[in-house]
Each structure stands twice: as structure tokens, then as C-alpha cells.
N, C-alpha and C positions, 0 to 999 in steps of 0.2 A: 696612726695607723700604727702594727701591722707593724705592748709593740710590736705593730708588721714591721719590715725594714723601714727605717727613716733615718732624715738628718738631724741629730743632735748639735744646738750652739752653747756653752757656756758664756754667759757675759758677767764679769764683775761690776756689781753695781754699789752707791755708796747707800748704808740703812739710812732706811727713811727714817725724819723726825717722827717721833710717838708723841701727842698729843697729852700731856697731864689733865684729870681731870679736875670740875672745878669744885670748891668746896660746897659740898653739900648737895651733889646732883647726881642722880641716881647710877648706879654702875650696873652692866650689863651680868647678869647669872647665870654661869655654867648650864650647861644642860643635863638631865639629870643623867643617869646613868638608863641604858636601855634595860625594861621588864625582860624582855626578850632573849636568848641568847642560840646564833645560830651555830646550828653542828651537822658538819663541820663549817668554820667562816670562808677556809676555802679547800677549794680540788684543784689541783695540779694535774695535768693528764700528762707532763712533763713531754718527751718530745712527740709530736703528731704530725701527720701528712696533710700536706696542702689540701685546701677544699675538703676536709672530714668535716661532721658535726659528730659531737660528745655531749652525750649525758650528763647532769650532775644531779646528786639529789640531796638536800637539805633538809635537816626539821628544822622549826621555829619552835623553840621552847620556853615558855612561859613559867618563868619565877617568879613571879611577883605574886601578892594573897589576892588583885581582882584581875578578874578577865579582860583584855584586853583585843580589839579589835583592828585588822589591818588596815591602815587608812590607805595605803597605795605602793605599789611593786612597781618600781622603772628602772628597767636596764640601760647602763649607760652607750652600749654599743645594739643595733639592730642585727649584728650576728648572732645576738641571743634572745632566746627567744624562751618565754616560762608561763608555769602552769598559773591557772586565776585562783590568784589568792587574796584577791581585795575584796575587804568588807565581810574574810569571815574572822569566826569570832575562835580567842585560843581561852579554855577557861585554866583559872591558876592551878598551877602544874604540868598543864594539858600542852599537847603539842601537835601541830601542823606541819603536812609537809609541803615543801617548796622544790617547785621541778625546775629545771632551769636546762639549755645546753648550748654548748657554743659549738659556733660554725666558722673551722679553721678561714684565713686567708690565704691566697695560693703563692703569697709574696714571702719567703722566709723571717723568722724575726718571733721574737716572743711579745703574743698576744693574751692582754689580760682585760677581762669583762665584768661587770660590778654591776651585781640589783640591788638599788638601793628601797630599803622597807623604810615607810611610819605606821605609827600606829596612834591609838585612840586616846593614850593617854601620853602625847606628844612626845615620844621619845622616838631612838632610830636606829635604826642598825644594819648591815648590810652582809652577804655573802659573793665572795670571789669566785672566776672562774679564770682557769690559767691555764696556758701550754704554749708551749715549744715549736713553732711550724719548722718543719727542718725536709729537707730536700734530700733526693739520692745521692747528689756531688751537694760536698759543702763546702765552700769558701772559706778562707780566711787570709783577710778578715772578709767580712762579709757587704762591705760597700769598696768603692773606691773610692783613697781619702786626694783631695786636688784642696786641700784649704792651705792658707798660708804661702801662697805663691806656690807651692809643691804641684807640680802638672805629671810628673813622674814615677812611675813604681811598680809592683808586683803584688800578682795575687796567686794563691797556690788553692788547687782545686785538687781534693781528694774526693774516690767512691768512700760513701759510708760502708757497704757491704764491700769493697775489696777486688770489686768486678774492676775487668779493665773497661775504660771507654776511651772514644776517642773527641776531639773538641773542634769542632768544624768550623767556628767564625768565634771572633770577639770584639769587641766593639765596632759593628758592624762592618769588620774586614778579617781579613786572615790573621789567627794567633800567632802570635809571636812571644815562641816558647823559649824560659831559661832553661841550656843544659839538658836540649831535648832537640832528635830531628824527627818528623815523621817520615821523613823521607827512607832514612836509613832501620828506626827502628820499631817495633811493633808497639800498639797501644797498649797504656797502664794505669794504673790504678792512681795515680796522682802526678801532678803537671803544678810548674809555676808558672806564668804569663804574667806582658810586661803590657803596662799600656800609658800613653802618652796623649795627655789631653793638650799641648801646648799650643798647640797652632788654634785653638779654639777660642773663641771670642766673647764675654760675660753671656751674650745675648744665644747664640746658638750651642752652649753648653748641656748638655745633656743631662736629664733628672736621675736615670739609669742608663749603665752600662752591661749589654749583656753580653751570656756565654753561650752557646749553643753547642751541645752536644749529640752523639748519632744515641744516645740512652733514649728508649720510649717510654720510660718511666722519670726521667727529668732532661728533657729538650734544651732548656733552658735553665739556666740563672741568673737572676736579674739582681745586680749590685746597685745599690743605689751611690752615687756621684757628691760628695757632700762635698758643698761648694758653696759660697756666698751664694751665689748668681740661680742655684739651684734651690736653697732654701727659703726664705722669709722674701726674696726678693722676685722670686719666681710668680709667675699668674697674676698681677698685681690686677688684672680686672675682677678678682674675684668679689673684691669690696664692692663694685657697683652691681655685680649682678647678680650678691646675695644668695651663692652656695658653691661648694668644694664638693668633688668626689669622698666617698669616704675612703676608701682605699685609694691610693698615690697610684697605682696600677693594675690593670685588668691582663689577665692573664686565662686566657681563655684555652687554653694546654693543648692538645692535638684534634685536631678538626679531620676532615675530609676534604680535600679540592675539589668546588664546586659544587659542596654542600652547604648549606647555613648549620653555624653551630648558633645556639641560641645560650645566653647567658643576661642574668643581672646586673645592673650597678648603681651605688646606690650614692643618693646625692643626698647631700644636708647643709642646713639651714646655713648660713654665715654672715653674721654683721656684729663682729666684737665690741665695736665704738659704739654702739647704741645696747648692750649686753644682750646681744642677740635679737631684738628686740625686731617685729616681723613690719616691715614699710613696704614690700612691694606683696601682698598676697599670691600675686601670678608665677612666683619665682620656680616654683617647682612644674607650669604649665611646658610641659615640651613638643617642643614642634620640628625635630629634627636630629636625626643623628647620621652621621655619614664617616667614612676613614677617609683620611689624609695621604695617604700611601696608596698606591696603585695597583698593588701586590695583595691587596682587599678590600672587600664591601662590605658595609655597614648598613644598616634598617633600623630601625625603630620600629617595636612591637606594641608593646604597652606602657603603661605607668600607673603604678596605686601608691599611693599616699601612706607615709606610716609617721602617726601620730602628728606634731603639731610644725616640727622640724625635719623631714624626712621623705623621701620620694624614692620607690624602686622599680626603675625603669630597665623593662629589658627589651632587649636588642638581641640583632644577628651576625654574628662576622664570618662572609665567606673567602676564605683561604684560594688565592689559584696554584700556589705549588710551594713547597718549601718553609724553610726559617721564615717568618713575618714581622716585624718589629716596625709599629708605627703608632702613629697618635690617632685618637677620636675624635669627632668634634662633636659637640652634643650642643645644641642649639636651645635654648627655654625663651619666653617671653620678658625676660629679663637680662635675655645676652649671651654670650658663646664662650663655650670651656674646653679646655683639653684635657684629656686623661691618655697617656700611654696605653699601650696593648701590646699584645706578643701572643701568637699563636702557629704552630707547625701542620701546614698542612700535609698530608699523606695520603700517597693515592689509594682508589677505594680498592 
């Protein structure tokens, strides 16, 4: 994700033996250079607001002296989505073009998407798409770090435009402001907060940590909690039931109390140990979504299939009043997963 916000681990590891080969047995050969060359290879939309899609457009230009034909266009993320360009033909010199556009995440963090092309005379090549997801108040930093035994610290929230707000809850209690009272003085434009995860236990450790604010243009901000207990070691049922959220968090932004907002979310494939490789076909079959939290309902509307690894299933979550942060559960024929949520209900 979504990069949306997520947890980064460095692990030093030692280099692997490299195998010598043996005398006189065939060596593997470069690949050639691609006929093709795309302009631009990428677009930058640099910073963008959550839930936008963006345009991009691309030629594929043909250098090489024969024609050349596209054998297949795959984007690596389903938030993009491009125009059909397999199977036509570019002749030398000639050029096509390729539409492409990504559709922000509403979780902060820089998100980058890649179509990758072949073509007919096996070569490949690819075009980028990139941007900035960035929020009204922005954090920094932008998670809450708890690694290394550290359960302790601050995060400082500034308006991008300079508006004052004010910060109504954080980590699902009352902020607890550096060198700030609300009591005595009026809201401003940037705040530091402290927050303390200690008393918290590997198991009930939190993936995010949010901020909630009275801005109707960013309610929330959702820090993500990097944490052993929160990264690699988190949802370990995912392995037997054969798919992950793609996005780490559904953020379904201001609703109505006692209206359904309806929104997507999109599940994919997961079985690394076998390289993806599909042993349950039903895995994407779903028979249930429901919230966790009492403070919302959840529904299951539909589900359609996208491509071979991919399922986009929407749902409804209705809000009864207020800040909402809770989990989902989404049920398939292959087992049950959680994904977070967060949504601000408002009376009509």
C-alpha cells in the first residue's frame, strides 16, 4: 500500500552464495533492449488528495526498422485503470498511445502504479504513475514509531493552508497536548501530541493510530503504528485464507447518521510460499461482511472479480453519530479477515 502509509522493516541479512557456473553450460542472455520507448516513462501528479483519480497519457514509440505488436498491458495496482492497447500494431517510427490513471488512496503516503507492456518481438518496457496522497493537517512524521521497545513520543500536526482547527480525540481518548491548553486558549494552526502505547500488549496493539479533527475537509488522520506485532506478524490467518485487503485501511470519510454510505474494497490473491500460486479457487467467494464496533453497520452489496487475483467487493457502512474507528470483518469461503475503517458520521 498506499506507498499508501505503511510499516517499513530493514533486516540485515548475510549475501547469498552465487553459484559458479559449470564449464561449458549455457549462460543465461541479457534481454535485449526494448524497440519501444515510452514518453513520458513517468507522470508525477506530485501531491494529490485522497480518493482523486488522475489522468495520464503516454505514447509508445517505436524505434526500431519492423513493426512491432503489443502482446499485453498489466497494471500492477487495480487503482489503475488503462486504455486497450493489446494486440494493436505500432509500425517503425509509428506511435500509439496509452491512457492510463490512478485513483488516489484516502490513507496518506506516496502511491506509485506501473503498466507493465510486452510486445511481439519479446522485449518490455514499462510506464509510471506517481503522487503524493497528502491530507488538510499533515503529520510529522507520519506514523507512530513504538519499535525498539520505544512505546513513547510526539507527533506535531500542522494545517497545510494555515486554517486554525481544532483536534478532538487521539488515539481513541483525549489529546494530550505539548505546550498547549484548549482550555485556556483558542485553536491553531499546528499542535504537538503525545501518545503512549505502553500499557498495550503485542496482541491488542493497534495497526493505526488516529487523530480526529472538527476540519470537514480532513476528520481524520490515520498514523499508522509501526511495530513488530503490527507488521509481518499481524493477521497471520492470512496465509490459510488466501487474500489481504489491498489497501491496510478503509476510510470511508463523512457519512450521514443513519444513512448507508456505500464504498469498495478490494481483496487480492495471497499465497507467497507457493508464488502465488491459486489452491483454493473459492477464495474470493464472499458470504459476509459485518462491523465490529457498535457505533456501525456494515452489509455486503456485491462482488466482481478483477482478473485472475483480485475481487472488488462493495459494501455499506452506516454511521449512528460521531468520530467511528473500528474494524470489518469480511467473511469469504475460505475464512475471515479484518481490515480497519474510520468514518465521521454528521447529522443530516
Amino acid at each position: 500500500m498506499l506507498t499508501t502509509v505503511a510499516s517499513i522493516f530493514l533486516t540485515l541479512t548475510p549475501a547469498p552464495l552465487v553459484a559458479q557456473p559449470q564449464q561449458g553450460a549455457p549462460t543465461a542472455q541479457p534481454r535485449a533492449a526494448s524497440t519501444v520507448t515510452v514518453a513520458p516513462d513517468l507522470v508525477d501528479f506530485g501531491a494529490i488528495e485522497p480518493g482523486s483519480t488522475h489522468p495520464a497519457k503516454f505514447m509508445l514509440i517505436n524505434t526500431g526498422a519492423s513493426a512491432v505488436t503489443v502482446s499485453n498491458a498489466t497494471p500492477n495496482c487495480k487503482c489503475t485503470a488503462i486504455s486497450d492497447v493489446k494486440g494493436k500494431t505500432i509500425a517503425p517510427g509509428g506511435t500509439l498511445e496509452l491512457n492510463a490513471s490512478l485513483h488516489a488512496p484516502r490513507a496518506p503516503g506516496v502511491k506509485e502504479a506501473v503498466v507493465f507492456l510486452s510486445f511481439s518481438d519479446g522485449t518490455l518496457a514499462k510506464a509510471t504513475i506517481k503522487g503524493d496522497v497528502r491530507l488538510k493537517v499533515i503529520a510529522e512524521p507520519p506514523y507512530v514509531d513504538v519499535l525498539k521497545d520505544v512505546t513513547r513520543g510526539t507527533v506535531k500536526l500542522r494545517s497545510a493552508d494555515g486554517a486554525p482547527f481544532s483536534i478532538l480525540r487521539a488515539g481513541n481518548t483525549t489529546p494530550v497536548f505539548v505546550g498547549f491548553d484548549p482550555k485556556t486558549s483558542p485553536p491553531r494552526a499546528e499542535y504537538e501530541i503525545a501518545f503512549d502505547l505502553s500499557a498495550l500488549a503485542c496482541e491488542s496493539m493497534p495497526i493505526w493510530w488516529f487523530v480526529w479533527t472538527d476540519r470537514v475537509d480532513c476528520p481524520v488522520i490515520p498514523l499508522r503504528v509501526r511495530d513488530e506485532c503490527t507488521g509481518s506478524k499481524a493477521d497471520m490467518d492470512r496465509y490459510k485464507r488466501f487474500w489481504i485487503t489491498e489497501e491496510g485501511l478503509v476510510d470511508a470519510g463523512n457519512g450521514v447518521v443513519g444513512k448507508p454510505s456505500e464504498l469498495d474494497i478490494e481483496l487480492k490473491h495471497y499465497n507467497p510460499s507457493k508464488r502465488n500460486a491459486v489452491e483454493r479457487v473459492d477464495w474470493r467467494d464472499v458470504k459476509s461482511v459485518r462491523s465490529l464496533t457498535p457505533s456501525a453497520t456494515a452489509a455486503f452489496v456485491s462482488k466482481r472479480d478483477v482478473g485472475s487475483d483480485g475481487a472488488m467487493v462493495t459494501i455499506t457502512i452506516t454511521p449512528s453519530a460521531g468520530a467511528i474507528e473500528g474494524e470489518l470483518e469480511i467473511e469469504t469461503s475460505t475464512g475471515k479477515g479484518r481490515v480497519p475503517f474510520t468514518i465521521f458520521g454528521r447529522a443530516q
